[in-house]
N, C-alpha and C positions, 0 to 999 in steps of 0.2 A: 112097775116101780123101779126105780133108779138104787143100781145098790152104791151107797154109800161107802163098802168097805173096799172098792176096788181100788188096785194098788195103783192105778194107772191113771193120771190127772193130767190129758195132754193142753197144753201150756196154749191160752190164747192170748194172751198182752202179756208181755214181760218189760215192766219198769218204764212204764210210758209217762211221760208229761202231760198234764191236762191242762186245760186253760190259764189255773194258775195255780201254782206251786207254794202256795202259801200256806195252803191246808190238805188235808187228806180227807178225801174221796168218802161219800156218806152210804153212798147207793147207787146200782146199778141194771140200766135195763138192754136186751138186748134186739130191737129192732129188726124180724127178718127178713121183711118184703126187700127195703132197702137197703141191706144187711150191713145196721150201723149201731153203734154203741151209744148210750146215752149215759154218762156220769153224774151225779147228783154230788156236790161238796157245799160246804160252807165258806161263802164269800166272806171273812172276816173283815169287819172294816169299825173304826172309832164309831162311825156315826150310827153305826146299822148291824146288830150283832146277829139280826135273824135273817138276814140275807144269803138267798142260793145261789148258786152258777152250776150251770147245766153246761156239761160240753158232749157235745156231738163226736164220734170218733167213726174213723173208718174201720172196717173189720182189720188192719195192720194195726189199729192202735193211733194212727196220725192222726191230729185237729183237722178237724172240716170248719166249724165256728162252733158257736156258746150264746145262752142265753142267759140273764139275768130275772130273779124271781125276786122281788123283793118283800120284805115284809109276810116272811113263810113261816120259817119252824127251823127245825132240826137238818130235817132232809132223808129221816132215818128210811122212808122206803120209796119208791118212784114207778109209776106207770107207762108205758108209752103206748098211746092208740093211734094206728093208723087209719083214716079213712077216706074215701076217696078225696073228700074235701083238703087235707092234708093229714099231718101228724099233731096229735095232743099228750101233753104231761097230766099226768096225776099225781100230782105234787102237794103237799104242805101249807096251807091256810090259816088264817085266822091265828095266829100264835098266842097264848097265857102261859108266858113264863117261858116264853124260848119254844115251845112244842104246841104243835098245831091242834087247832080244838077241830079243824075241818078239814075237810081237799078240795083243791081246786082242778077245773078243767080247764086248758091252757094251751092256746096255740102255739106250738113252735114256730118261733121267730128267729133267724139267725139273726146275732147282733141288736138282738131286743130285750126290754126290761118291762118287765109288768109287776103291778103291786098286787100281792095273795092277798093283803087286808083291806082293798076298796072295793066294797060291799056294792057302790053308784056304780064302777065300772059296768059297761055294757058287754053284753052277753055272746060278744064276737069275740071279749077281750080276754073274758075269765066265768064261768060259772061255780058258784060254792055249794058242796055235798056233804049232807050230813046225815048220812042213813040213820043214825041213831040220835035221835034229836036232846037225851038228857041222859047224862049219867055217863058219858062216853069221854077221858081224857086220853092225852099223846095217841092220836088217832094216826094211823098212814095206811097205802094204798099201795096196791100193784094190780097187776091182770096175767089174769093165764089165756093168752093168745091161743092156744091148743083149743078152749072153750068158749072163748071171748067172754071171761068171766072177770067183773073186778073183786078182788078180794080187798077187804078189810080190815085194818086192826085195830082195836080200842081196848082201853084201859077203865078201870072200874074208878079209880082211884090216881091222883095226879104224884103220881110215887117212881121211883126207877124200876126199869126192866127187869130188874133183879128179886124184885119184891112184890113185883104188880101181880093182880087179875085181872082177868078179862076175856074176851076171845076175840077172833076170826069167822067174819063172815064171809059169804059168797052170794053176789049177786048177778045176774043178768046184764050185760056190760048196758049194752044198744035200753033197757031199761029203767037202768042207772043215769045214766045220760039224760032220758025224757022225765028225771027226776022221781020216778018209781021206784022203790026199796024194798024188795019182799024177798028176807032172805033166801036161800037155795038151801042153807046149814049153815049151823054156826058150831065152832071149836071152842068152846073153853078152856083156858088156862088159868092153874094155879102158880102160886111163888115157885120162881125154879133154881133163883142162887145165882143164875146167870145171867150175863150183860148180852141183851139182843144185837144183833150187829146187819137181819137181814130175814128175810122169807120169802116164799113164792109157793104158787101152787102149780102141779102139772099134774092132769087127770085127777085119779081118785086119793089124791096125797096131798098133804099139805110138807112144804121142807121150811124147817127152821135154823139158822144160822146164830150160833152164841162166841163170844169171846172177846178176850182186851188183849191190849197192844203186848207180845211178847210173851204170852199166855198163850194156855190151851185152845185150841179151837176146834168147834163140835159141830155137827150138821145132827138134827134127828128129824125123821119122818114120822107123820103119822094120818091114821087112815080117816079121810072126811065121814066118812059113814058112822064111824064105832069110838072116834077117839082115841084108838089104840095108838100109843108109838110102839112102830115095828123096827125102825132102828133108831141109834144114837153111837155115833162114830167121829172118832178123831179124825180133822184134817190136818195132814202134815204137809201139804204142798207150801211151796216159798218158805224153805224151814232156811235157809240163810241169809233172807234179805234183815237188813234194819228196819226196827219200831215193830214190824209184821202186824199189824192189826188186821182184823177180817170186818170186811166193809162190805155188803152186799150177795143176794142171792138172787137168781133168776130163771127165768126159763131160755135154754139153748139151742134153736133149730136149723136147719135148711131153708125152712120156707114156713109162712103164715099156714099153721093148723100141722105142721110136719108130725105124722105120725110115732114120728124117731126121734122127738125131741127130748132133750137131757135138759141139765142144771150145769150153771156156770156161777160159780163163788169168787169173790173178790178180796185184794188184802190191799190195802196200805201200806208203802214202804218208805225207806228215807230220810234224811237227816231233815231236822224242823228248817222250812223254807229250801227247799229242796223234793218234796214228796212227789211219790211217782204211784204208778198204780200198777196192778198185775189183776190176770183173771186164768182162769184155768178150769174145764169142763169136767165133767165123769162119765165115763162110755157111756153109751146104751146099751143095754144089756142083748138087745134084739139085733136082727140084721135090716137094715135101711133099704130097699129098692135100689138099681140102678139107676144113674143122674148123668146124661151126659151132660159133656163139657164140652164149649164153644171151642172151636179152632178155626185156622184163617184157610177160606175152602180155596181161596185162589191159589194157595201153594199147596195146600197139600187134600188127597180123596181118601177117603177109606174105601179097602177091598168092598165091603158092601154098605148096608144101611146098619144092620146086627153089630158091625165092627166100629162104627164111629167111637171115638173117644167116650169112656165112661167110667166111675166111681159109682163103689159104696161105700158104706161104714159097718163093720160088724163088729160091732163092742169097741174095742182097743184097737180093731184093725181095719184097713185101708185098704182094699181090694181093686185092683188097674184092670182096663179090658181095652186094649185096640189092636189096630193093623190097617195101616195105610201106606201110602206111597208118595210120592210127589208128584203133581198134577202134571208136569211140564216133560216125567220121565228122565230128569237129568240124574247125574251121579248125585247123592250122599255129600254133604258136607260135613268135615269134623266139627262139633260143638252147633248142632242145630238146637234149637228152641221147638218144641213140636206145639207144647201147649201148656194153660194154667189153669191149675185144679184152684179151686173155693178154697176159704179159708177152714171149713170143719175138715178137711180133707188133704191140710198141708202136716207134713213130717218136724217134730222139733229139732229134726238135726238132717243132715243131707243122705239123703236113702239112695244105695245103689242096686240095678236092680238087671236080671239079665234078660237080652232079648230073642229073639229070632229073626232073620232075614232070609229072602227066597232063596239065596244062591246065586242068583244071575252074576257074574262077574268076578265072582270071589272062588273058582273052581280051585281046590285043594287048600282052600283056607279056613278056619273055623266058622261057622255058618251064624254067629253068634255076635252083638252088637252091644254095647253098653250104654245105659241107661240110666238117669240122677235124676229125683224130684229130692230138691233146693227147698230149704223153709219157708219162701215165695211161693210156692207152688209149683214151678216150673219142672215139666218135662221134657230133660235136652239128652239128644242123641249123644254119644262121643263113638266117633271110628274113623280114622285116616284113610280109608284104604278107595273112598270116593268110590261105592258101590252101587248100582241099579238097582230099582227092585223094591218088596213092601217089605216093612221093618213089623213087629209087634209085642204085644206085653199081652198075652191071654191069660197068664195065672198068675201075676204079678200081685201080691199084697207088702202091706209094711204094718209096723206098728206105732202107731201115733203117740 
């Protein structure tokens, strides 16, 4: 279980632009084979009020492209499956009244538009899911990639978040897809007073995201098993941007099924026409495995294979392990670039860190080298003194 009350919320987009700046950001998912963002907003336009745009981002936050959805919903929650075949949305269909009576499954098109309400569309273009065939209003979708599960949300009653019932199922994704629907569990909820803004599942929890522009904003957990909520906690991250609305919840990993994955929450920020987004994680409460990390082999070796460049994540903090040399044996230059850690694993402000080096050449000087990972990720030496020899970082951590 992910605790919610930790103080420590390291910052993954801050104030980024999305495709367009017209509206603010509905939902958010986070892609990690290809370890890429997908934003869900509403395309506001005279002609077409229930039009989405999807923009794709790179884990810094930059436009890669966008897709057009048109004729959806809201946009209030979003899927993303990968499979060999490509990548698919779980997105918003069939809309009454502005909010989806369905989902659709949808090929990600960069620079493409496809309609959620054409039923004749062929089945390469869009398929419509409606596990719950009556009774089921403002319907949306996500997956917990950890179980390859789609989750579900439906409304009893075509009423606001605030006031609604209904519940959260959980299906068998690969299932779901061959159009089979047999619950796994389902949550019910009652009226809670609050304005949804998000959910996702990871493992045996369900997390729920509530809150309006400027207002409080809450996460609570609770147990798929028993119903129970185990927490309910203020998020105070992005407490000085403008508008601050909470837009989105997710699941946050390393890699497709990553046993160390957490939860990523999104806000809104921004003056109208102008809107930017932000997202920001919650440790893991656990310690991650080590993960190495690519580096360029023609400049530089590690002492052994144990020593190559690696990371983990323990909660809040960032744990370094190498020791290498340069391949060619020359001196040391001041301001090298060694290597670039992953984006769960860069510092929100520049971490300096102390090293060790063998000696060779530095006789009667401090045996010791300086070390920066950059909110890039970047691990660059700094020492003037052009020394031989392997440099390292064996018990180096930070806090993210």
């Amino acid at each position: 279980m992910i605790r919610l009350a930790s103080a420590v919320t390291p910052v993954l987009l801050n104030g980024v632009p999305l495709a367009s700046e017209a509206s603010v950001a509905q939902s958010f998912f986070w892609e990690a084979f290809d370890q890429y963002w997908y934003v869900c907003q509403r395309d506001i336009t005279p002609e077409d009020q229930d039009r989405l745009l999807v923009t794709r981002l790179r884990a810094d936050g930059s436009v890669v492209d966008s897709m057009h959805v048109d004729r959806a919903g809201h946009g209030a929650n979003i899927g993303v499956e990968r499979t060999g075949g490509g990548v698919f949305l779980w997105t918003d269909a069939l809309p009454v009244g502005g909010w989806a009576s369905a989902v659709a499954r949808i090929p990600y098109v960069p620079g493409g538009t496809v309609d959620a309400s054409d039923t004749a569309a062929p089945a390469t273009a869009i398929t419509f899911h409606r596990p719950r065939t009556s009774g089921a209003y403002r319907v949306s979708a996500t997956i917990d990639p950890t179980r390859r599960e789609l989750i579900y949300r439906w409304q009893s009653s075509n009423v606001g978040s605030d006031s609604s019932a209904g519940g959260v199922d959980r299906y068998d994704l690969d299932a779901a897809v061959a159009g089979t629907y047999t619950p796994l569990a389902t949550l019910p909820f009652t009226p809670s007073g609050r304005t949804l803004q998000g959910y996702a599942s990871l493992g045996d929890y369900l997390y729920t995201l509530y809150g309006q522009p400027s207002g409080e904003c809450r996460v609570t957990c609770a147990h798929w098993d028993t119903g129970a909520v185990v927490q309910d906690e203020v998020v105070a991250a992005f407490g000085s941007i403008t508008y601050r609305e909470p837009e989105g919840l997710c699941v946050y990993g390393n890699s497709p099924g990553d046993p160390q994955a957490t939860l990523a929450f999104g806000f809104a920020g921004g003056a109208s026409g102008a809107r930017r987004f932000h997202a920001a994680r919650y440790p893991h409460p656990g310690t991650s495995p080590w993960v190495e990390v690519p580096y360029d082999t023609v400049v530089f070796a590690p002492n052994s294979a144990s020593y190559a460049p690696q990371y983990r994540l323990s909660g809040d903090q960032v744990h370094l392990h190498f020791s290498m040399d340069r391949v060619d044996k020359l001196a040391w230059a001041d301001v090298t670039k060694l290597f670039q850690l992953p984006q769960p694993a860069r510092p929100n402000r520049t971490q300096r860190l102390v090293g060790v080096l063998s000696g060779a050449y530095v006789t009667g000087q401090p045996l010791l080298v300086r070390l920066e990972v950059t909110t890039d990720g970047w691990v660059t030496l700094f020492d003037d003194r052009a020394f031989k020899g392997w440099i390292g970082a064996d018990v180096s951590f930070w806090t993210c």
